[in-house]
N, C-alpha and C positions, 0 to 999 in steps of 0.2 A: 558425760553420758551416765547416766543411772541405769543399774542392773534391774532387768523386769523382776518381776513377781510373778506375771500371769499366767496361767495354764501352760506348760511347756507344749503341748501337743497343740493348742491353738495358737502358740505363739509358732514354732515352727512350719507350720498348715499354712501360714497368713508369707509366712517368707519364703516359704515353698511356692506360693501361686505367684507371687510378685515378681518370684525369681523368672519361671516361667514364661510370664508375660514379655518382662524384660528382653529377656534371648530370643524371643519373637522378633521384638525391635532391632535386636543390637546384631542375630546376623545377616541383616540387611544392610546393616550401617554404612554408610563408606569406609575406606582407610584415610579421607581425609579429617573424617569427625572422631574417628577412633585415636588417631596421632593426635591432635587437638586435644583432645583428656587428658593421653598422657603426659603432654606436654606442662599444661596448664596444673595436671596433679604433681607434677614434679616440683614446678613456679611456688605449689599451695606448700610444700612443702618444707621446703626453704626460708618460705617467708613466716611459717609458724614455725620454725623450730625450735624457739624455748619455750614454749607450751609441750610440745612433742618431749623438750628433756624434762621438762618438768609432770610430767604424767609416768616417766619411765621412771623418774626418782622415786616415784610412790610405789612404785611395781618392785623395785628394787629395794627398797625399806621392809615391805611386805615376804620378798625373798628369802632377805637376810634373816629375817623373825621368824620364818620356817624352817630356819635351817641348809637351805638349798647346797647345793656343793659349788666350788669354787670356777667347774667350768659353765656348770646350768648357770651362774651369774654371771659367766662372760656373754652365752649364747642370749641373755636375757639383756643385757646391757648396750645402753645405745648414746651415743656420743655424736661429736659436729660429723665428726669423717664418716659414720655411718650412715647417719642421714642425708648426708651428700651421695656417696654409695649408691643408695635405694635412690634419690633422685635421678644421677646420671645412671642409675639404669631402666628407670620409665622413657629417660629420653635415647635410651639404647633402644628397650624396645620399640619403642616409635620410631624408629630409623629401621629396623627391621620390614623386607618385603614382607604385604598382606599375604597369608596364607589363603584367605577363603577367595575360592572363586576360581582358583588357579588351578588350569586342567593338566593333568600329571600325563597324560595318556588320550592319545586318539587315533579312532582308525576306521578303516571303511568295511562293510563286508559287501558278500557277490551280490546280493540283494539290493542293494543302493541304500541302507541304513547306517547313518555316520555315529559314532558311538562314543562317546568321551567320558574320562574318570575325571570328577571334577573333585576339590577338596570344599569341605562345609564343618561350619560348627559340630561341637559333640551335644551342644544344649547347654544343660545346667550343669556345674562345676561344683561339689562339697568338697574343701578342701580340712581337715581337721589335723591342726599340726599343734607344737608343745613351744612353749618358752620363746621361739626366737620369735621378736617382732616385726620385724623386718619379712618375714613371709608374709605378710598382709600386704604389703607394698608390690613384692616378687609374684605372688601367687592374684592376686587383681590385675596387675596390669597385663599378667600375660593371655588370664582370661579374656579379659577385652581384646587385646590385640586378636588374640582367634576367635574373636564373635560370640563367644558363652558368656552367659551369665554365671558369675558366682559366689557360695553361700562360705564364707570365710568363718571356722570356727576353732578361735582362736586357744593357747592353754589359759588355765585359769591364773598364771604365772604373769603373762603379759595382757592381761586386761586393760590396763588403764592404757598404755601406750599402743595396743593394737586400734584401741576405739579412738586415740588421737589421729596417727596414722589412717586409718579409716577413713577419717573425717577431709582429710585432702583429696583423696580417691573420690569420695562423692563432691565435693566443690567442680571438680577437674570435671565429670562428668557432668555437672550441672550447666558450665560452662559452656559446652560442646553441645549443648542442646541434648545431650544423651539421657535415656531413664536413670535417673542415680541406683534405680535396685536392682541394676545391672552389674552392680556387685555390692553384698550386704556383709555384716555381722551381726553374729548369733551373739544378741545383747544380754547373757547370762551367764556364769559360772556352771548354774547345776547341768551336770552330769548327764543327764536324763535328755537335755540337746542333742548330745552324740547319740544315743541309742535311740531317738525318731529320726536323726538324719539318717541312720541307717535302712530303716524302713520305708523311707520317701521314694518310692520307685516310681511314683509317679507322676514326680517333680525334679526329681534328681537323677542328672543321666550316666554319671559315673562318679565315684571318690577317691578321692588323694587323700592317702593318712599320711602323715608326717610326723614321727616322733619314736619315743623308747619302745624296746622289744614288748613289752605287756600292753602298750596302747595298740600296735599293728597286730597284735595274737588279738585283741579281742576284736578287734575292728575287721580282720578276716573269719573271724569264728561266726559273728553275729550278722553283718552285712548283709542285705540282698540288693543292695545297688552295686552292680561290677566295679571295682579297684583298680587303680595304676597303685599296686602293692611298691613300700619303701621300706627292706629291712635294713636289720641292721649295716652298717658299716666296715666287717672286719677285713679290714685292709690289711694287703700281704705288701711288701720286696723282698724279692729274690735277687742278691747278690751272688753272680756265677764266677767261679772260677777265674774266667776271662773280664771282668769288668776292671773299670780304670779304678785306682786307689780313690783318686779325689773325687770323683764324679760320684763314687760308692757310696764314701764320707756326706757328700755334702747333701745328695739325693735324699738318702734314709734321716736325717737329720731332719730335712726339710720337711720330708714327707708325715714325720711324728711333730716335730715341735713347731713348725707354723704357728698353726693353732690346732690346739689336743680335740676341741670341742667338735668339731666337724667332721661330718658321715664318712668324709675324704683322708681322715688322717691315716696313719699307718699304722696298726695295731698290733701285728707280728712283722719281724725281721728273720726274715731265713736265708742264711747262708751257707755255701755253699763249701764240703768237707776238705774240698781241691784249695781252696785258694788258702792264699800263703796266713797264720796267723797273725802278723804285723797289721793286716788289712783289716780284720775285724778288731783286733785290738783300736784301732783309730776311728775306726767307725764309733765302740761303743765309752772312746773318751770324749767322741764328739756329743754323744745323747749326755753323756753324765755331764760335761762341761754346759750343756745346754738346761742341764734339772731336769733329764728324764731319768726314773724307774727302770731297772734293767731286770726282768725274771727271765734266766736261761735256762739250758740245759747244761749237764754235765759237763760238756766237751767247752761250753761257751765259760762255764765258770772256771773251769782249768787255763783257761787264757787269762783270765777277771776274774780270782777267787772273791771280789767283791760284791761278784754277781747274785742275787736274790737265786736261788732254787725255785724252778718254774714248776708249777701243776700242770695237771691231765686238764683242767679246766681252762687257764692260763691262754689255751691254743685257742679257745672258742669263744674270748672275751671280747666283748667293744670298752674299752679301757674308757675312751672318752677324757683322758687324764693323762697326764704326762708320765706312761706307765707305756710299756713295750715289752713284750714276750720274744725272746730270741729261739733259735732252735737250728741247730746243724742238718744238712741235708747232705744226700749222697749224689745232686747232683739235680741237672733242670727238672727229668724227668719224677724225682722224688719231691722238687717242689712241687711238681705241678700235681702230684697226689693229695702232699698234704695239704694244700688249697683246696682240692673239690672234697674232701673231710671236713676240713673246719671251717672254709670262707665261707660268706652270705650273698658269692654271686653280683659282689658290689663292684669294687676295683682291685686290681691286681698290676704290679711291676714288673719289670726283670731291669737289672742293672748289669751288660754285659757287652763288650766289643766284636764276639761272635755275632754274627747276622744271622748263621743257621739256627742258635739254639736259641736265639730272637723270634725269630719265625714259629719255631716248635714251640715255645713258649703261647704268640702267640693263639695259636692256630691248636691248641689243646685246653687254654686254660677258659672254661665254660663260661664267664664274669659279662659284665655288663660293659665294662672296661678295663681294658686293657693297655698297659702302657709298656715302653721301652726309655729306659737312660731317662726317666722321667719323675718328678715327684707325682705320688698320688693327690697331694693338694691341689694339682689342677681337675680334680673331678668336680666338675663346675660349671653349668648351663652358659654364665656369663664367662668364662674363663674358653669354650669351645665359639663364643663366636654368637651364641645364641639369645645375647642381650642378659637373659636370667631366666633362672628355672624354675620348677614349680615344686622339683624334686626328682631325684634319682630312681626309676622306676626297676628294679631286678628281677621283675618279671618277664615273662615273655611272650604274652599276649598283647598286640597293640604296638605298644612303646616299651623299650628298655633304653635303660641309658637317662640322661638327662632330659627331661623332658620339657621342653619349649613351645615355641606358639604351633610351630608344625605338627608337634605332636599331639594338640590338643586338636585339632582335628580329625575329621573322619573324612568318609567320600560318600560321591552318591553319582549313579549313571544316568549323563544325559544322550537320549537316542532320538536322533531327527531322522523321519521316514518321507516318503512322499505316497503315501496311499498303501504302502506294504501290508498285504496279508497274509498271515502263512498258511500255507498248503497242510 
């Protein structure tokens, strides 16, 4: 696929109407033809896949000649297991119940008017995310699955591989009898794409931003299409007092070194003043023995004189990198302060055998997710069940949380009368 040239505002206008049209079509569709795409886009997937690595090798050539850093290369990089991934989860989502159509609520009133909340399309989907390719796969198929059309605009990082990828998604949909511009790509690097999809309000019915703190500041600054807002990442555990040694150990480990690159990783470590020193000692021979970064506090580096000396900034970083911020607390309730100071309302831990201070954790800490005895790397649309996401929304309008085909939905009321007029 070759990058246009032409008019960015007629070029965007022309996929803005198509897009439209499309979503006309598609939330009618059945869930037998909408499964059949995905199906078939997964089939399309598999069966081109050295084209697919071989389009990601130019992406990553191109990377590397920018400079990129060592995790934007991982999140940009895509191999056999990956695109297997992104397959078996088109065919997750197609095993997924259809959301549309499905009455959430019904009821009668004294009038004889029957009343039901039904679920329907949101419409057209702009979805603007960075480097990782694999959301063109994640972010279309879940479109389809709930009846929108949508306008996939990919970073300028993964071009080549988002327009191969792409290219199965509309085969799939071709298949299926479906309109293929029932989900597109903004076929262009400049810049100037984003800032008319923002303006398309009257083709685009909501946007997904996806990507670093400077792409969602201007994407919420400039906007007039309403947002399912994705900030940052800054992931807390909270190691209390009461938590088991190993489960401490291997939780917070997991939770940072998985993979560093992911909104889900763990970026501060806070534990807890009560428990015994040996415990955090083992925790942080576990990050070092795994090649993380350790900047603490005072109290952490008198344990670990090896410890980096942590900054006032340190607390409010999305590291994204095998880098962790540690820091002593006075206990749940002083975790759970300095989370609603420095988190992003993303995901948060407790690692603890206490049930109550579970609970209080819980049941205070404001986040989008919340976990117990758990790594934060399961913050992850496919990982709850969901097939896959489109993105972790930390807002609170609509959807928070990971956001799936359910939550790409809306509603609408249907009311059967039998002559009813009102008085």
């Amino acid at each position: 696929m070759t990058e246009q040239t032409e008019n960015i505002a007629a070029l965007m206008q022309d996929i803005g109407e198509k897009a439209k049209q499309a979503a006309r079509a598609l939330s009618t569709a059945t869930t037998q033809a909408k499964d059949a795409a995905l199906i078939k886009s997964a089939e399309s997937l598999r069966r081109r896949q050295n084209e697919i690595l071989s389009e990601n090798a130019k992406d990553m050539e191109l990377g590397e000649e920018k400079g990129l850093s060592g995790p934007m290369l991982d999140r940009l990089a895509l191999n056999e297991d990956r695109i297997e991934a992104m397959a078996k989860g088109l065919e997750d989502i197609a095993a997924l119940a259809d959301p549309v159509g499905t009455v959430t609520e019904e009821w009668d009133r004294p009038n004889g008017l029957v009343i039901q909340r039904r679920r329907v399309p949101l419409g057209v989907i702009g979805i603007i995310y960075e480097s990782r390719p694999n959301v063109t796969a994640d972010a279309g198929s879940l479109c389809l699955k709930s009846g929108n059309a949508a306008i996939l605009r990919g970073g300028s990082e993964s071009f080549f591989s988002s327009a191969a990828i792409m290219e199965s998604l509309r085969q799939g949909l071709a298949a299926a009898e479906l309109p293929e511009d029932a989900i597109q790509r903004v076929p262009t690097r400049d810049r100037a794409a984003v800032g008319e999809m923002l303006t398309m309000t009257e083709t685009i019915d909501v946007i997904v931003p996806r990507g670093g703190k400077s792409l969602i500041e201007r994407i919420s600054a400039e906007s007039k299409v309403p947002l399912f807002k994705h900030l940052e990442g800054i992931c807390h555990v909270y190691v209390d007092a009461e938590a088991a040694p190993d489960m401490a150990r291997e939780v917070v480990v997991n939770a940072k070194m998985r993979r560093t690159s992911i909104c889900g990783a763990a970026e501060t470590l806070l534990i807890d003043r009560a428990a015994s020193p040996d415990m955090l000692q083992r925790i942080l021979e576990g990050l070092v023995e795994a090649g993380c970064e350790i900047r603490g506090d005072e109290e952490v580096r008198a344990v670990d004189p090896s410890v980096v000396a942590a900054s006032e900034d340190d607390w409010g970083t999305e590291f994204l990198d095998a880098v962790i911020a540690v820091k002593t607390v006075g206990g749940v309730d002083d975790a759970i302060e300095h989370i609603a100071h420095y988190g992003s309302n993303h995901t948060d831990a407790i690692v603890t055998d206490n049930a109550n201070t579970a609970e209080r954790f819980l049941d205070r800490v404001d986040s989008a997710i919340v976990m117990v005895n758990a790594s934060t790397q399961f913050a992850d649309g496919g990982e709850f069940g969901m097939g896959a996401e489109i993105g972790i929304s930390t807002g609170k309008l609509h959807a928070r949380g990971p956001v799936g085909v359910e939550q790409l939905t809306s509603s609408k009321y249907v009311v059967r009368g039998s002559g009813q007029c009102r008085p």
